[in-house]
N, C-alpha and C positions, 0 to 999 in steps of 0.2 A: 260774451256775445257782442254785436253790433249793435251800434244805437238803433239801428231801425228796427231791430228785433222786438229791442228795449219799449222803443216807445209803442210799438203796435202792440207790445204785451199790456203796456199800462192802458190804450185804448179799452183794450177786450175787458181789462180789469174794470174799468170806469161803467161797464153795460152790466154790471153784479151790483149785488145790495151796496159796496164800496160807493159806487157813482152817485147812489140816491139819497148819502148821508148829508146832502144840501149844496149850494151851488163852489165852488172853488175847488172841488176832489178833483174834477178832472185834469185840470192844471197842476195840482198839486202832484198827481200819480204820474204824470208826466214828467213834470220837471225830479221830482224825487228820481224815477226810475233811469233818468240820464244823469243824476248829479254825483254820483260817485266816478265817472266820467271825466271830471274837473280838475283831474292829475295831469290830465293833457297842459295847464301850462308848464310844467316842468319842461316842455320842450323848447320854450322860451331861452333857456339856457344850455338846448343842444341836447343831442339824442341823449347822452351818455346820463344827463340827469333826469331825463324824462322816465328813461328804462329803471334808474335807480327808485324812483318814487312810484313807477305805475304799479296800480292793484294794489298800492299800500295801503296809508292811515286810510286813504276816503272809501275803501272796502273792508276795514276791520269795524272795531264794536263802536270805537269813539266816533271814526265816521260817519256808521250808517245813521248813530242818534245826531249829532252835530249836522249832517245834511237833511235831517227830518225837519228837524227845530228849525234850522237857516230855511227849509224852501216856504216850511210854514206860515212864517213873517213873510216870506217875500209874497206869498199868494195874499197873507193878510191885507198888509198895504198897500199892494196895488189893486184887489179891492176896496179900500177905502179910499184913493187914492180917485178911483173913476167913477167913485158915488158921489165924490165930489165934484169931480167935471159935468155931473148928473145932476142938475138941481133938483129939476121934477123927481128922481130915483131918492135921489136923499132925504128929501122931504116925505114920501112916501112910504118908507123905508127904510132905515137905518140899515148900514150893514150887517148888525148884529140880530136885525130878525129874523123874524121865520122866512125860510127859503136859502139863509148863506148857515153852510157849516162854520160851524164855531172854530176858536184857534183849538182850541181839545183834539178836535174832532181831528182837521189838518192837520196836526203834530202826527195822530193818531196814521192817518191815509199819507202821509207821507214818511214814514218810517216804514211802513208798509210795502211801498213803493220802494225807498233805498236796500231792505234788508232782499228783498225778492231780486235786484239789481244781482248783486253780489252772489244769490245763490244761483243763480241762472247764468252767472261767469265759472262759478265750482266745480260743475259738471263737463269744461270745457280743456282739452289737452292744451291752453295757454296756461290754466291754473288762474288763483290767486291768493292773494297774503290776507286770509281772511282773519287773523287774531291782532296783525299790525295795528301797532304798534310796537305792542305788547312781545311780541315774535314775527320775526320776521324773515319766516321759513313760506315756503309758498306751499301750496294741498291744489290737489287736482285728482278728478275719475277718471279722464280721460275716455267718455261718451261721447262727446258731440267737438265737432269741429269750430271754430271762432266764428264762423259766418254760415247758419245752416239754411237752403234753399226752401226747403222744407215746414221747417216753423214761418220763415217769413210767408210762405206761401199758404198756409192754413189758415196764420193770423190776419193778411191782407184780405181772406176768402171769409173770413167770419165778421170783419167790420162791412165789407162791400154789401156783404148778403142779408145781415142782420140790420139795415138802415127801412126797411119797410115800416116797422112798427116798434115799440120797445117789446112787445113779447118776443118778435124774434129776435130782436139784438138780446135777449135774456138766455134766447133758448142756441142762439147760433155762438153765445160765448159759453154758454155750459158744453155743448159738444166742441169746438175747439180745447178747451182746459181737457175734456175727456180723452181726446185724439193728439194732444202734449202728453199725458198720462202714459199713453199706449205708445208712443214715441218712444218718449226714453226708455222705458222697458225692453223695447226691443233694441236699442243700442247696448242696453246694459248686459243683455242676452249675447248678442252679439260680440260683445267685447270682449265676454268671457270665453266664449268659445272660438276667436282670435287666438287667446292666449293659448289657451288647451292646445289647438294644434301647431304651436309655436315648434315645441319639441321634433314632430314629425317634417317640420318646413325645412328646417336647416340640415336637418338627419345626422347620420352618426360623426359626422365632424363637428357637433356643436362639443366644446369641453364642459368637463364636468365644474361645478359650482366653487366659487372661492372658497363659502361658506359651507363647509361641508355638514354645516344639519342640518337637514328637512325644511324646506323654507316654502311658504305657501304665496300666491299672490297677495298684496293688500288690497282690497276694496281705493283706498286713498293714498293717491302717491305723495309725497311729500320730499322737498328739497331746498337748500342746496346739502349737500353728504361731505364728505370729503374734498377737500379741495383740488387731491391729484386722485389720481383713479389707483386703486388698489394695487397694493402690488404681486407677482404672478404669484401662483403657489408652490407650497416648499419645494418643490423638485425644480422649478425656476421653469414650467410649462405655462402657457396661455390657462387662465380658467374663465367661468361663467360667473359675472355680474349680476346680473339682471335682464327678465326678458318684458317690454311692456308692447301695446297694442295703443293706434292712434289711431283716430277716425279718420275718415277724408270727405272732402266739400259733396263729393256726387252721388254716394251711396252709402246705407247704411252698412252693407255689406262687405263693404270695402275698404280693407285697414291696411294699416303699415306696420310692420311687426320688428320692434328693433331687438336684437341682442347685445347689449352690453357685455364686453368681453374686456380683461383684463389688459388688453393693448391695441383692439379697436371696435368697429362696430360693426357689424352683419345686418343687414333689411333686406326684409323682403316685403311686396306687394301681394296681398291675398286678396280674392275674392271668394267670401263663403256660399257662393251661389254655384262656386264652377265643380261640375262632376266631378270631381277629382277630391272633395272634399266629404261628399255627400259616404255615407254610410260608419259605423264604432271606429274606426281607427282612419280611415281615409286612404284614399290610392299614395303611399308613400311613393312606389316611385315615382309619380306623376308628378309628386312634391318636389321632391329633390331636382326636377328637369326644371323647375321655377329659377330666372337669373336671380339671383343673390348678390348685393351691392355690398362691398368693403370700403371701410373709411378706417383710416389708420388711427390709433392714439395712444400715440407714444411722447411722453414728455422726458423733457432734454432738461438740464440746468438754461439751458435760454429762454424753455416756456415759465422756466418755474421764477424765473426773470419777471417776464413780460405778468405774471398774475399778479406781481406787487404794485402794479402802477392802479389806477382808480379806474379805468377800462377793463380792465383781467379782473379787478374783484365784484365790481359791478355788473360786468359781464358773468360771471361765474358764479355769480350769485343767482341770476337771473338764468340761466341756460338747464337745463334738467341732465342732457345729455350733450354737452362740451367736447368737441372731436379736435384737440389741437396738433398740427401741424407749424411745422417751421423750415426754412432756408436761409440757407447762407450765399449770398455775394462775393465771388471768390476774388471781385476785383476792389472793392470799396469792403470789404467785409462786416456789411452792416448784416445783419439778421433778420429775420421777418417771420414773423409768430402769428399762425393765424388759428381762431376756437371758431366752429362752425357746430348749432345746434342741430342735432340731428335732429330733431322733429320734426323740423321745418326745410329741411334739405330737399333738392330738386323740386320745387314747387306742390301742384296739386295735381299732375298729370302722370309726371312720371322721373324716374330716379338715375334717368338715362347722363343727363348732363348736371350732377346735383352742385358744382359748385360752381360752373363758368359765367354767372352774373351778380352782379351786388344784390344783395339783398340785405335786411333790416336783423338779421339772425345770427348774423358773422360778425367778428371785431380782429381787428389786423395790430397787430403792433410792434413798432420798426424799433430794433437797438443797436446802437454804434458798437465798431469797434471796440470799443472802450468802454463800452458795457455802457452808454448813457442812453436813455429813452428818448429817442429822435419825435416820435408823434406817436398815435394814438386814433383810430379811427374805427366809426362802427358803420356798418353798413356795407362794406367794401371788401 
């Protein structure tokens, strides 16, 4: 999720018995609930190490205690720090009496704050490496989109509205947590009835499975898999990979349906709201008249090049769905290897133009003649 999610969630937190456990919680659930966040300096060193680190340690187990503990002290001292700017306060007061939460207490509300950070990024189709250290495979549901108009807009609605009295801010952050509750349910609804009519979307041209046994959806996706994408099956025909369902920014109803295929990719655009879905099996042909977007992915000894370099493994690490493409320079014969993750392909609109601008989701990687790696570039 966004930090702004982030911190309006930690607000709503702070109007519950959390907030009333003495003064410094609310600072604490704040800063906690953005400090796993703090991977962002890695981009001090350029995209390519930023991507390597983001949603790592500061979202696994060492983190979320390590950032409890650190914001804890920091809220400590800088309340003790302005009771001293305070004489009249200090004298009156010490900080360790009644009315400031104790360090317990804060270690306590801010671990609380870090470990909620982290599980309110799990639910989201960017994922994250929530065991990192330790493993450093990334998990994702794939219910909610990275930035939902929605949550922000319930949680901004429940601090505005709940500032009359603390009963209401009591009773206007119990129905917000309710109407989050009811939220995600209906994404998780939703998402599974994406997949369901996955089969009927793409119709009888989808091929049958690599895997030829019985293979159910997981609840939890998990990656990176294989470093190159499977190869066809025994008869040397295309087969079926994987099929998953992503949310999008404006609707809950409204997913991305990728098929993973053993040498490209298939999406379609659904909305489970449109007749054509409605009823036990759905208007198939209606389905089938849906445009269907193809990205090719076929790897060459040149991509399998270009995945040695610290861009290709980094990048590949981090990509769930890696669509590589490459060309050749018929005059310079340099190379050019591009991985584009389909998740994030053609924006949030539409799938019409999905690769003609940079974006943050693509990695280019140029090799000489001579097989030597010219540069390296993400974004582009």
């Amino acid at each position: 999720m966004d930090n702004a999610t982030h911190t309006l969630f930690a607000l709503t937190l702070a109007r519950t018995p959390l907030g009333r456990a003495g003064r410094g919680t609310t600072a604490a659930l704040v800063i906690a609930s953005n400090a796993p966040d703090l991977d962002i300096v890695g981009a001090a060193r350029g995209g390519i190490s930023y991507l390597a680190w983001h949603r790592g340690p500061t979202h696994g187990p060492l983190g979320i205690v390590g950032l409890g503990v650190a914001t804890a002290g920091l809220v400590w001292i800088g309340r003790r720090t302005l009771a001293r700017r305070t004489p009249e306060t200090a004298v009156a007061r010490a900080p360790e009496d009644e009315g400031h939460a104790s360090f317990g207490m804060l270690v306590a509300v801010a671990l609380i704050g870090a470990l909620l950070h982290v599980l309110m990024d799990f639910p989201t189709s960017y994922g994250t490496r929530v065991l990192s250290p330790f493993d450093w495979h990334w998990f994702a549901v794939d219910w909610m989109p990275i930035v939902d108009l929605y949550l922000l807009i319930a949680l901004a609605a429940g601090l505005i509205f709940g500032r009359v009295s603390a009963a209401s801010s009591r009773r206007n952050a119990a129905i917000v947590f309710a109407l989050m509750a009811a939220y995600y349910g209906i994404r998780g609804v939703a998402h599974h009835q994406a997949i369901t009519l996955a089969p009927h979307l793409f119709g009888p041209l989808l091929p049958q499975r690599c895997d030829p046994q019985p293979s159910t959806a997981l609840l939890v996706a998990s990656w990176p898999r294989a470093p190159t994408p499977p190869p066809l099956d025994g008869a040397g025909n295309r087969c079926l990979v994987e099929i998953a369902a992503f949310p999008t920014f404006f609707s809950p109803f409204r997913w991305r349906v990728i098929a993973r295929l053993s040498n490209a990719y298939e999406i379609h655009d659904i909305d489970l709201l449109d007749e054509r879905f409605r009823g036990p099996a759905g208007d198939t042909e209606g389905m089938r008249r849906l445009t269907t977007v193809r990205f090719p992915n076929q790897w060459s000894p040149q991509i399998a090049r270009a995945a040695t370099t610290r861009l290709g493994r980094v990048f590949l690490d981090f990509s769930r769905f890696p669509a590589a493409r490459w060309v050749v320079d018929d005059k310079t014969g340099i190379t050019t290897v591009r991985w584009t993750d389909m998740r994030f392909a053609g924006g949030v609109l539409s799938l019409e133009q999905p690769v003609r601008r940079p974006d943050p989701f693509t990695a280019v990687v140029r090799i000489g003649a001579d097989g030597r790696i010219l540069d390296e570039t993400l974004g582009r």
